[in-house]
KOLFI-377342 format. One record per residue: residue number from 1; residue in one letter; chain; x, y, z of N, C-alpha, C in turn. Coordinates in nm, 3 decimals. Example, Ala and Ser with C-alpha at 12.3 -4.5 7.8 and 13.67 -1.06 7.14 Angstrom:
% residues 2
[1,"A","A",[1.319,-0.569,0.780],[1.230,-0.450,0.780],[1.320,-0.330,0.780]];
[2,"S","A",[1.285,-0.225,0.708],[1.367,-0.106,0.714],[1.290,0.003,0.787]];
***
This chain:
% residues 83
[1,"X","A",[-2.059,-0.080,0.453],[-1.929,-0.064,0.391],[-1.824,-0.042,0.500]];
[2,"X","A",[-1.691,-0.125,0.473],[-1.597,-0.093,0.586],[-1.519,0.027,0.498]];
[3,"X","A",[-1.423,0.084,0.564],[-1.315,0.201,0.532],[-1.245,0.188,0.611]];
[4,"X","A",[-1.124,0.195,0.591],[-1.007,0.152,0.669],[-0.908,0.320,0.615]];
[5,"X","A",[-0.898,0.410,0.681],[-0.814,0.498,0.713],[-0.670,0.470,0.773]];
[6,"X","A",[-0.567,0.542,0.650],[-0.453,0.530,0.728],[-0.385,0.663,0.691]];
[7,"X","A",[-0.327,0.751,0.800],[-0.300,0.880,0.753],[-0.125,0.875,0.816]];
[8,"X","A",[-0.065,0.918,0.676],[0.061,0.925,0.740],[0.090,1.040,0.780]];
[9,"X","A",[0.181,1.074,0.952],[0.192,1.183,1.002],[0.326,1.203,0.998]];
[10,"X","A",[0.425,1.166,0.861],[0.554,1.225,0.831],[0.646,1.239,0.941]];
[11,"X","A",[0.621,1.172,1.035],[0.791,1.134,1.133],[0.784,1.023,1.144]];
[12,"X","A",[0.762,0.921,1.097],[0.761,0.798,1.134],[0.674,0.725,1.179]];
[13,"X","A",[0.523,0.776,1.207],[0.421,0.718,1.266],[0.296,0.787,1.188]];
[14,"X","A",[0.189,0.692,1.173],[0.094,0.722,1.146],[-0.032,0.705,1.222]];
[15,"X","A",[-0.108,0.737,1.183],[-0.271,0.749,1.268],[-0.388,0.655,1.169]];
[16,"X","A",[-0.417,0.578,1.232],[-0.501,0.458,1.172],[-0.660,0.492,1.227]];
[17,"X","A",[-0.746,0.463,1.161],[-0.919,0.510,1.199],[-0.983,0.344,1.129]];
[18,"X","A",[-1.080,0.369,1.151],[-1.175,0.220,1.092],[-1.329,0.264,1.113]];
[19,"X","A",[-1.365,0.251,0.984],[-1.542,0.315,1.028],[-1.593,0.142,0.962]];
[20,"X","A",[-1.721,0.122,0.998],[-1.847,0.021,0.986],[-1.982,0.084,0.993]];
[21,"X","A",[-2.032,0.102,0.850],[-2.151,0.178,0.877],[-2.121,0.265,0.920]];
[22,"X","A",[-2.197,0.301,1.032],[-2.204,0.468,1.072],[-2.116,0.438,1.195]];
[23,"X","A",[-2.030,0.357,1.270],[-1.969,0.357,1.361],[-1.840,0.345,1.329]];
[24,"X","A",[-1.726,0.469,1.389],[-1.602,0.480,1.342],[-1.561,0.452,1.485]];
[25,"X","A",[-1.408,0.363,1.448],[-1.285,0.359,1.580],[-1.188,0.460,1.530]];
[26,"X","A",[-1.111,0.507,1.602],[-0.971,0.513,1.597],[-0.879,0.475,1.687]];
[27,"X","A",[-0.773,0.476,1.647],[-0.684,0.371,1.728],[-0.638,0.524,1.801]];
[28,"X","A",[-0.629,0.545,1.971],[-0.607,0.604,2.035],[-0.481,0.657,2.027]];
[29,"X","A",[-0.337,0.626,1.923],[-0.279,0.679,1.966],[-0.177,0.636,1.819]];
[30,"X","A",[-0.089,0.777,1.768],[-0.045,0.749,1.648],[0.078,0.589,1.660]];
[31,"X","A",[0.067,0.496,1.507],[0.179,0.355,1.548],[0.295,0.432,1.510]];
[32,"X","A",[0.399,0.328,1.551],[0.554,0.372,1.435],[0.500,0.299,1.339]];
[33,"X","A",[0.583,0.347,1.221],[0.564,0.291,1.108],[0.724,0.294,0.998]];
[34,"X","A",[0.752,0.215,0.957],[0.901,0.244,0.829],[0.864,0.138,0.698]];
[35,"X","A",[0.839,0.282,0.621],[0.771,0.211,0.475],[0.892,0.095,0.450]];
[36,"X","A",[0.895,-0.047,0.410],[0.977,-0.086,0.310],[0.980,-0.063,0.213]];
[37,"X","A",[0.892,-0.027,0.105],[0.934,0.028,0.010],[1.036,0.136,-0.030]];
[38,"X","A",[1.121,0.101,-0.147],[1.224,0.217,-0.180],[1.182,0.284,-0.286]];
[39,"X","A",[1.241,0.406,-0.342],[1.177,0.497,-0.443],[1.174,0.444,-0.574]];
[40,"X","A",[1.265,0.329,-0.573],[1.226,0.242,-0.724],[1.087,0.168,-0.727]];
[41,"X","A",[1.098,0.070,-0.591],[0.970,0.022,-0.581],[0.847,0.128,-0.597]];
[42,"X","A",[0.830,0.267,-0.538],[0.688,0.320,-0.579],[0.711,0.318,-0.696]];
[43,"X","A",[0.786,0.379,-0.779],[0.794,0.392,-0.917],[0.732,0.280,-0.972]];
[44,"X","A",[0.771,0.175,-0.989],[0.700,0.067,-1.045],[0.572,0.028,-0.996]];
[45,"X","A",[0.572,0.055,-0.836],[0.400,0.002,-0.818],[0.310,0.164,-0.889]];
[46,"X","A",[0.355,0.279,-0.858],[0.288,0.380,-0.944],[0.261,0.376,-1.103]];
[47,"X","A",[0.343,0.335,-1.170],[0.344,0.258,-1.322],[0.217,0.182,-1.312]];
[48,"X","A",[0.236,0.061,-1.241],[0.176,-0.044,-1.260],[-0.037,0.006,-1.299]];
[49,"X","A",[-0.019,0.077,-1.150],[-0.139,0.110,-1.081],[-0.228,0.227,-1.208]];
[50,"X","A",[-0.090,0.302,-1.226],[-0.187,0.457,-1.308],[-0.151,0.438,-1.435]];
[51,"X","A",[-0.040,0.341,-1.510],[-0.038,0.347,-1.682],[-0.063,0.198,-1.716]];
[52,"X","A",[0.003,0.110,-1.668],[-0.039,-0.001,-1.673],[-0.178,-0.095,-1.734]];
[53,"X","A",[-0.255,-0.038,-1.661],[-0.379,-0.080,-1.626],[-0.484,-0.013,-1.681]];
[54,"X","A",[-0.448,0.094,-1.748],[-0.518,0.140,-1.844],[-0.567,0.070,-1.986]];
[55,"X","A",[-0.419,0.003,-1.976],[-0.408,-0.050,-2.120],[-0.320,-0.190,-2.098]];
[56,"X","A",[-0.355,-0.269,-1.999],[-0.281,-0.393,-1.978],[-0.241,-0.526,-2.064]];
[57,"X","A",[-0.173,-0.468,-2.179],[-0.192,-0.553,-2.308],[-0.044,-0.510,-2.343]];
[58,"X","A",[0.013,-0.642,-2.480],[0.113,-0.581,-2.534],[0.254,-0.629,-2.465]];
[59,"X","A",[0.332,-0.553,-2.510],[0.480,-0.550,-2.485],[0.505,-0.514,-2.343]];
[60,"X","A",[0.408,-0.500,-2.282],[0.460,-0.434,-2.112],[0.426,-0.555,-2.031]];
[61,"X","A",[0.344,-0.667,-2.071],[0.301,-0.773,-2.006],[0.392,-0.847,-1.914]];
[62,"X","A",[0.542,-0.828,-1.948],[0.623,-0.932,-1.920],[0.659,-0.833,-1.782]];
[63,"X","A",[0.683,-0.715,-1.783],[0.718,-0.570,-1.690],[0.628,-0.602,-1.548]];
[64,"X","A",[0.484,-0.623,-1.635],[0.376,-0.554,-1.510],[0.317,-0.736,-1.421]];
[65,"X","A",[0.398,-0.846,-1.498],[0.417,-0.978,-1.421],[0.507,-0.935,-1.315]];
[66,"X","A",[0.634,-0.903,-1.343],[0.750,-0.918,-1.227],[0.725,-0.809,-1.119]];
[67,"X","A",[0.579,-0.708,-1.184],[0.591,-0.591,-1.069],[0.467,-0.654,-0.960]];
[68,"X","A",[0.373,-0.754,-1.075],[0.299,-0.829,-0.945],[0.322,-0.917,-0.830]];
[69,"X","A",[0.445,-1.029,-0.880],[0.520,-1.086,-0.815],[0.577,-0.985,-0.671]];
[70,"X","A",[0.638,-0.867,-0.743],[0.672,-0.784,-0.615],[0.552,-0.746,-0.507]];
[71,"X","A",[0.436,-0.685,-0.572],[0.335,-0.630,-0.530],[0.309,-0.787,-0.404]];
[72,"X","A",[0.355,-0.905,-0.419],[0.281,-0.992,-0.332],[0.413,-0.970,-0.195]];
[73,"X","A",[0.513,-0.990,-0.233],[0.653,-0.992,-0.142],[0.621,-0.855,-0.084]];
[74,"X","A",[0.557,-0.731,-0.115],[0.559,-0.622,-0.053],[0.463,-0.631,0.031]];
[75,"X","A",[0.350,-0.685,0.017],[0.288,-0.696,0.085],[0.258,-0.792,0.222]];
[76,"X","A",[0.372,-0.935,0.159],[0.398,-1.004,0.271],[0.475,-0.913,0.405]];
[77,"X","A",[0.590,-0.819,0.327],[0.643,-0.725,0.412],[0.573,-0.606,0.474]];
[78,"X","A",[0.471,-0.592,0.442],[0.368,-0.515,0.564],[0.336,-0.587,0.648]];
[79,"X","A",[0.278,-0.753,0.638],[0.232,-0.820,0.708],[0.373,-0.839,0.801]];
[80,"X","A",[0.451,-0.879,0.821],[0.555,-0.925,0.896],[0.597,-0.790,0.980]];
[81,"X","A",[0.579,-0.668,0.913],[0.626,-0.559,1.019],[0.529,-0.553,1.144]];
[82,"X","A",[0.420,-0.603,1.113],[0.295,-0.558,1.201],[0.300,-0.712,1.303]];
[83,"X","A",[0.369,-0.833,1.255],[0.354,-0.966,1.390],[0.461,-0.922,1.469]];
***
């Protein structure tokens, strides 16, 4: 099993680890980091993730499309902070 650790250290940088089996890295030294996400965006990916999906049916269908659509653009925007 891989595990991918990421611990945020609340000034701007976090501390990244990586275990394989029984052999763990860590990355020697905390990255910068600046969430793109804004406090609307968690809101909706928190929706999505903890009420959503409980019960993914219904009248919210049309809601929890446009928050997947985001969920892909957000994630393209992790990828692009890190090239």
């Amino acid at each position: 099993m891989n595990l991918l650790k990421i611990t945020d250290l609340k000034d701007g940088k976090i501390q990244v680890s990586w275990q394989h089996k029984s052999t763990a890295r860590d990355c020697p030294h905390p990255l910068p980091f600046a969430d793109p996400l804004t406090i609307e965006d968690r809101k909706e990916l928190r929706w999505y993730l903890e009420e959503y999906l409980q019960f993914p049916y219904g009248a919210e269908e049309y809601k929890a499309q446009k928050v997947e659509e985001k969920m892909k653009v957000w994630g393209e925007s992790f990828i692009d902070y890190w090239l």
